[in-house]
N, C-alpha and C positions, 0 to 999 in steps of 0.2 A: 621557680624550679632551680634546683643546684646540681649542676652536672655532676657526672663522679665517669672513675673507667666503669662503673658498672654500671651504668643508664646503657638502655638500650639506642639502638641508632632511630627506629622507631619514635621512640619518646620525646627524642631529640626535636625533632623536626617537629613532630606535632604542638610540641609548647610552642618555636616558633618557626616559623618557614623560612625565613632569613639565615637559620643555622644551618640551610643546605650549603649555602656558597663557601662557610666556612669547610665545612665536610668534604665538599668538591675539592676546595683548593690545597686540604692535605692528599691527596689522592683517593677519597673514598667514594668512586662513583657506584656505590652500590647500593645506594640512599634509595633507588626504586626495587631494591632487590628482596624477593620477600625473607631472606634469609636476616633482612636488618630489621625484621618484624620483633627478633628474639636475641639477636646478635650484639653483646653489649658492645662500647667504643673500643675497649681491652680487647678484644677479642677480634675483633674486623682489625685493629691496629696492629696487632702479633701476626695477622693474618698478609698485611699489605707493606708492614716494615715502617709503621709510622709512628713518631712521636707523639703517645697519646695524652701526659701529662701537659704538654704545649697546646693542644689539641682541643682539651679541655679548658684549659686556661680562656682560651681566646672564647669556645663556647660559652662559658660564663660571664665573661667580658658582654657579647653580645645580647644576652639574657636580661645580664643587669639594665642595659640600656632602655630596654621595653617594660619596665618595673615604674 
């Protein structure tokens, strides 16, 4: 899977569980939230004031690992 701002937060997690802690430590604890069911990272990020191109980076980074 290859992350983008348009992956859902949802999607995220389900490819791997590991990409909670990234999630967590930009500030998005809303990773149980059912609004991240549909909520891309673009969109929780605009929402929280977070870096999401960084965000994703690091997402992918940890994806690639488990490949």
């Amino acid at each position: 899977m290859i992350v983008t701002a348009d992956t859902t937060i949802h999607d995220v997690i389900e490819a791997d569980r590991s990409t909670a802690a990234i999630l967590l430590a930009h500030g998005m604890h809303c990773i149980g939230c059912p609004h991240a069911m549909a909520e891309s990272l673009a969109d929780a990020g605009a929402a929280h004031g977070i870096d999401v191109d960084d965000m994703v980076r690091q997402l992918n980074n940890q994806l690639s690992k488990k490949m």
